[in-house]
C-alpha positions in Angstrom: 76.8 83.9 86.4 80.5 83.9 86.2 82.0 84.2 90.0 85.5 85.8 90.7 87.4 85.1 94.3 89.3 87.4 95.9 92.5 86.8 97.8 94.7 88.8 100.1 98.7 89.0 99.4 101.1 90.3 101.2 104.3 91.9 99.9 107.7 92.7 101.5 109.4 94.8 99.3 113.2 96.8 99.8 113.9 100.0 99.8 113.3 100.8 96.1 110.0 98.8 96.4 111.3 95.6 94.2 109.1 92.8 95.6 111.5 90.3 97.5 108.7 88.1 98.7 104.8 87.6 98.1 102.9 85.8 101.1 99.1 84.5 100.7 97.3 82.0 103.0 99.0 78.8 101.2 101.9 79.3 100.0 105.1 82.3 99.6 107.0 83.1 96.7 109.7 84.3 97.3 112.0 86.6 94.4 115.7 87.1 93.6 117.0 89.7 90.8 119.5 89.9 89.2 121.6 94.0 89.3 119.3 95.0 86.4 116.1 93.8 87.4 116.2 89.8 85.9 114.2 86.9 87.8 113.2 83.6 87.0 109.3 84.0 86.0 108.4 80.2 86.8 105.1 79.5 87.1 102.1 80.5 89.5 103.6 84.1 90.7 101.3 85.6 93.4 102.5 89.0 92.0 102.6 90.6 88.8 105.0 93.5 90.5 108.4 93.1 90.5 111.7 95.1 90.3 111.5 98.6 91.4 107.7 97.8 92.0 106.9 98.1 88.3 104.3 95.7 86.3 105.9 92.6 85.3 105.0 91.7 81.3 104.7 88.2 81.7 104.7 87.4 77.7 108.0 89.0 77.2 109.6 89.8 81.0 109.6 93.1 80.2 108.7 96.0 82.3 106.7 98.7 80.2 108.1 102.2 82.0 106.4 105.4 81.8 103.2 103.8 81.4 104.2 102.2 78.3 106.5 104.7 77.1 109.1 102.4 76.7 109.9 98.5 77.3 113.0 97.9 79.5 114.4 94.4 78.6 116.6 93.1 81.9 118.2 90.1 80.3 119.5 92.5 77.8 120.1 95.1 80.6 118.4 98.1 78.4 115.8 99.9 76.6 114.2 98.5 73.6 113.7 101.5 72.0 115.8 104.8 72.7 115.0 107.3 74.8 113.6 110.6 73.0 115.1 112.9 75.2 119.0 111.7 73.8 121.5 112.1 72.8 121.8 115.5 73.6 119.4 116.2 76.2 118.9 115.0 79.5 118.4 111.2 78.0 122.3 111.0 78.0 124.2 110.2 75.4 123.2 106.1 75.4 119.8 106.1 74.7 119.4 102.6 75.2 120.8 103.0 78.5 118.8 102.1 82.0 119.9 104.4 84.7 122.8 105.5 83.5 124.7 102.5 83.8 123.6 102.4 87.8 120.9 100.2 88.5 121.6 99.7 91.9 121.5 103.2 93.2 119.4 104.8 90.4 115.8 104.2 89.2 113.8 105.2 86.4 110.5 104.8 87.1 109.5 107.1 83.5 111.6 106.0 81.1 113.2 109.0 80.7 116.2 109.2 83.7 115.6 112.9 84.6 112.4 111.7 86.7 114.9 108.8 87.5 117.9 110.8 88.4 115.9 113.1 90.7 114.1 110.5 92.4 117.5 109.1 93.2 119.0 112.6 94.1 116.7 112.9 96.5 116.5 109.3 98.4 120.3 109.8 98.6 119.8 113.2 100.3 116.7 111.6 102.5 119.1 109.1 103.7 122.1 110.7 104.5 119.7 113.3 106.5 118.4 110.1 108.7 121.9 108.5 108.7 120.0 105.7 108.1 117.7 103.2 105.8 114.6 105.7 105.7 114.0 106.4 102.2 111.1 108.7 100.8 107.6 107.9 101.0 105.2 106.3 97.8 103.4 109.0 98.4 106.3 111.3 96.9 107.1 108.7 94.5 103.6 109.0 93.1 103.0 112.9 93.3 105.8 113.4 91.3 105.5 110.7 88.3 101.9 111.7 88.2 103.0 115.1 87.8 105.6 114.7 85.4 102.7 112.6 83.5 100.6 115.4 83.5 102.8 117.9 82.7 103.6 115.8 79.4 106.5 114.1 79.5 109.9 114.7 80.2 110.5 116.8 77.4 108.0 118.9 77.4 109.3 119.3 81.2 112.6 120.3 79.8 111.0 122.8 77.5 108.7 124.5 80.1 111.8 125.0 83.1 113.7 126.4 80.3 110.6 129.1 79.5 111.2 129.5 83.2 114.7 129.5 84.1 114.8 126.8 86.2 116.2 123.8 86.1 113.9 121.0 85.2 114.0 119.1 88.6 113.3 122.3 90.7 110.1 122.7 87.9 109.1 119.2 88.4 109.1 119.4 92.0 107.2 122.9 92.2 104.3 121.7 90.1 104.1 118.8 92.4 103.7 121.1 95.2 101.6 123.1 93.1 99.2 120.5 92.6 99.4 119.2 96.1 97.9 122.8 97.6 95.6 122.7 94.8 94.2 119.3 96.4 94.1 121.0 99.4 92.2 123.9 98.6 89.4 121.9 97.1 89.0 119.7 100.0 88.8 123.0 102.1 86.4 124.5 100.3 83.3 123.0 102.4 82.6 125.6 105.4 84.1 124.2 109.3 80.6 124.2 110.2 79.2 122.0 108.1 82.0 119.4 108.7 81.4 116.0 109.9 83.8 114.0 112.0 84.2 111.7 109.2 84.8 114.8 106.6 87.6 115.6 108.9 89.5 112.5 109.4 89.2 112.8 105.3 90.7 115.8 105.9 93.9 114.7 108.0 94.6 112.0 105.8 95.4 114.4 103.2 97.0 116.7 105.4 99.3 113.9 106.3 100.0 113.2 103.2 101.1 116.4 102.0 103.1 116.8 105.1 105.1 113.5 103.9 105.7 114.9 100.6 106.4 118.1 101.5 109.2 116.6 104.2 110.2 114.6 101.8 110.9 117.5 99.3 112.8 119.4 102.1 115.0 116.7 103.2 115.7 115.4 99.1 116.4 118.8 98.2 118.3 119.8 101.3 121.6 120.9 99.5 119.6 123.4 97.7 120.7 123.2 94.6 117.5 122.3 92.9 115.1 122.8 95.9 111.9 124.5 95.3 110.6 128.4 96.4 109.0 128.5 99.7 109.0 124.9 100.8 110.3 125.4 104.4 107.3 128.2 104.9 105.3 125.4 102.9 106.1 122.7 104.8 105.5 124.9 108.0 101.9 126.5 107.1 100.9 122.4 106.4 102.0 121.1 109.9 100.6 124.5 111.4 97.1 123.4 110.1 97.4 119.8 110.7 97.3 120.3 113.8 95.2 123.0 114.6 92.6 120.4 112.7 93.8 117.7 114.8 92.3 120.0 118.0 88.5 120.7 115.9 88.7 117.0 115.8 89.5 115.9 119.2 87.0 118.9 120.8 84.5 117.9 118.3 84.4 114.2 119.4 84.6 115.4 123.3 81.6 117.6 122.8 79.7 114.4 121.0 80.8 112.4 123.7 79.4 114.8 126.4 76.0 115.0 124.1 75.2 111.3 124.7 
């Protein structure tokens, strides 16, 4: 029978989650990048992530964006293949173009650079909110690809905020949400008296979670010009019943604590 060992890495990443450095229990490697994204591949990488966090192709060092939408070449510093969503939509008018021509402040994550240019938007916002580093969480990150997955694409995206009337970032965002409280009402749906301690901590972890990306949304969007209905009241109602979950938690373990 065929065996298969396990081993723990450890990555430090920056702040747009390109992988500077990979650490196991012999050796380190570390990673330098070039503006769009090159490295040397050498041989024996302890990680297969790389710039911006994406999946390193190591056949071609390519990164396949959008979950293989399309292949972003960094050597020749674009797209293999042009973006559908150009030249007349929000693609731009390059459609072999990575992030605009900006991949030091921008990232596109999709393949399409309205995803991209949103995410950006927003750590920009998020940043000069904390006058600071602090960026928004991979939690956001991955509630909003997903969604945009779900949802079809970036042009179907386009199609649906125009049905509408919204501009396709707020739409993106408010289906996030959307499906965020959706989460949240499913994992509600068992009765408080039925809920163990461990059902509850289950609980809080989500609740956390949706408290990050909701933050996140509030701060990102905080010049309002493509911020989402109701996020401040959204935000709000979260926190309200995080905590008021926090204290059935902590009187629930008090009483177990008095029962034994």
């Amino acid at each position: 029978m065929p065996t298969h060992s396990r081993k723990t890495i450890l990555l430090a990443t920056d702040q747009k989650s390109s992988v500077l450095s990979a650490l196991d229990a012999n050796r380190s490697d570390d990673v330098a990048y070039a503006p769009y994204g090159h490295r040397n591949l050498g041989n024996g990488l302890l990680s297969l992530l790389g710039f911006n966090g994406e999946l390193l192709d190591l056949m071609t060092g390519h990164y396949h964006l959008g979950k293989g939408y399309r292949q972003f070449n960094p050597v020749l510093m674009r797209f293999n293949s042009p973006d559908s969503l150009s030249p007349f939509g929000k693609g731009g008018r390059n459609a072999y173009a990575y992030c605009g021509g900006d991949p030091v402040n921008q990232t596109d994550p999709s393949g399409h650079f309205i995803v991209g240019s949103l995410i950006s938007k927003m750590i920009k916002n998020a940043k000069s909110h904390h006058s600071g580093p602090k960026s928004i969480t991979t939690s956001t990150l991955s509630a909003i690809q997903d969604t945009a997955d779900k949802l079809g694409g970036e042009k179907m995206i386009s199609q649906l905020a125009k049905k509408e009337k919204v501009k396709p970032k707020t739409f993106l965002l408010e289906e996030t949400i959307k499906r965020q409280q959706l989460k949240t009402n499913e994992i509600f749906s068992q009765a408080p008296s039925k809920r163990s301690i461990d059902d509850m901590n289950t609980i809080i972890t989500h609740l956390n979670e949706s408290n990050d990306i909701y933050s996140d949304i509030l701060v990102g969007t905080r010049e309002g010009k493509f911020r989402p209905k109701n996020i401040k009241e959204i935000h709000r109602t979260n926190e309200t019943t995080l905590g008021a979950l926090n204290w059935d938690l902590h009187q629930k373990q008090k009483t177990m604590r008095q029962n034994q």
